[in-house]
C-alpha positions in Angstrom: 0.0 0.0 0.0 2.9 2.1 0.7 4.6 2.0 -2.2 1.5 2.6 -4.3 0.7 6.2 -2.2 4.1 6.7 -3.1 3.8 6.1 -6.9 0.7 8.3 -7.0 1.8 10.9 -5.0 5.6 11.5 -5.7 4.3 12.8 -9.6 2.6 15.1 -7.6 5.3 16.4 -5.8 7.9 16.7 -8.5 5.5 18.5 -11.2 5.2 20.9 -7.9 8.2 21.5 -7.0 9.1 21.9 -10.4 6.5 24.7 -11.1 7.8 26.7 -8.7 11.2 26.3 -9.5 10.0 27.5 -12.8 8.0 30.3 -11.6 11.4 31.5 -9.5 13.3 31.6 -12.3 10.6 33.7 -15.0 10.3 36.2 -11.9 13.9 36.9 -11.7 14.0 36.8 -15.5 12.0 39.1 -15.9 12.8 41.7 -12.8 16.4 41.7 -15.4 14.2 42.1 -17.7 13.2 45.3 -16.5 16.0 46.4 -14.5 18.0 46.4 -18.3 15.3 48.3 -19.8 14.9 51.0 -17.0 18.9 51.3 -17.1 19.0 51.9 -21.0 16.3 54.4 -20.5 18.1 56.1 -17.7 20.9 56.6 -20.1 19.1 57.5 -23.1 18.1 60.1 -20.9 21.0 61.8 -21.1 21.5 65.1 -23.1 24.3 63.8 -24.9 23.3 60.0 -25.4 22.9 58.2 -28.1 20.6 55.0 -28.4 23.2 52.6 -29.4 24.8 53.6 -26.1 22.1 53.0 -23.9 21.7 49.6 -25.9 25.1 48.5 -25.2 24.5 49.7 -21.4 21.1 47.6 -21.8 22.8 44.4 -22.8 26.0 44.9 -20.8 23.7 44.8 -17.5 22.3 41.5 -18.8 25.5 39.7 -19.4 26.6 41.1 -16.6 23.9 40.4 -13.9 23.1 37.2 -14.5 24.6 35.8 -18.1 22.3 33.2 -19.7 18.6 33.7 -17.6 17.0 36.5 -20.4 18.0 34.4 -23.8 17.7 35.3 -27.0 17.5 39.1 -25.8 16.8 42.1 -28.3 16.8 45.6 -26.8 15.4 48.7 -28.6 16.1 51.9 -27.8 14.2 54.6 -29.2 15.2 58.6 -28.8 12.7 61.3 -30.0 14.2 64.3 -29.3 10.9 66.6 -30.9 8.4 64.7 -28.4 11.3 64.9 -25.9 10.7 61.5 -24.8 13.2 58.3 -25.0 11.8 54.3 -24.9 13.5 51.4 -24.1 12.3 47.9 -24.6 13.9 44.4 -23.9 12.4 41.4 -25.1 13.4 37.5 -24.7 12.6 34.3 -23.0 13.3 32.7 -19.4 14.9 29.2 -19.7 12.5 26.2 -19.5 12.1 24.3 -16.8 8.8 22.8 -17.7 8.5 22.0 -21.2 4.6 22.9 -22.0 5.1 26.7 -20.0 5.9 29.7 -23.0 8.5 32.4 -21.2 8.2 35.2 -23.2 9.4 38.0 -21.6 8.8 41.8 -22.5 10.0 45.0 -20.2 9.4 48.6 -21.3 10.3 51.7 -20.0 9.5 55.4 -21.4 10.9 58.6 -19.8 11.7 62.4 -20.4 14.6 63.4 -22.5 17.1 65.7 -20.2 17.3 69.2 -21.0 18.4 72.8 -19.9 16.7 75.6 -19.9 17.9 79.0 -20.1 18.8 81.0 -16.8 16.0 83.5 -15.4 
């Protein structure tokens, strides 16, 4: 009887264990995810930036942080200086832990472009 509970149940346990572990891993995929696509925004901010810079920033931070966890990675980095605006998006996909789960991961962040005014 034992070892029949333990046929039926250990399944159980493993498909569990291993959804979580998969769930752990999409989080922290995408909070990189974002995290690179907030810091390519912060410097395509800059007055003198240019969007290939904040790219490379973008995808530095990736292989930096935690090499291999966003894969196939594209970042896009998008300066307007008319609207004054600057958008910076990462997309990719967590590893698979569980075959049948899609990991598509998408981060977007939009801010200001810096500028100076005049004095008084």
């Amino acid at each position: 009887m034992a070892t029949l509970a333990a046929v039926l149940v250990l399944p159980a346990v493993i498909l569990l264990v291993s959804a979580v572990a998969q769930f752990v891993v999409y989080y922290h995929a995408a909070n990189l995810a974002t995290a690179a696509a907030q810091d390519a925004l912060r410097a395509a901010q800059l007055a003198d930036a240019t969007a290939e810079e904040a790219r490379a920033r973008a995808q530095a931070l990736l292989a930096d942080a935690a090499p291999g966890l966003v894969l196939d990675a594209v970042v896009t980095v998008r300066r307007d200086p008319t609207a004054g605006r600057a958008r910076a998006e990462v997309h990719g996909r967590a590893p698979r832990l569980v075959p049948v789960v899609p990991l598509a991961l998408e981060a977007t962040a939009v801010g200001p472009l810096e500028a100076f005014g005049g004095a008084g």
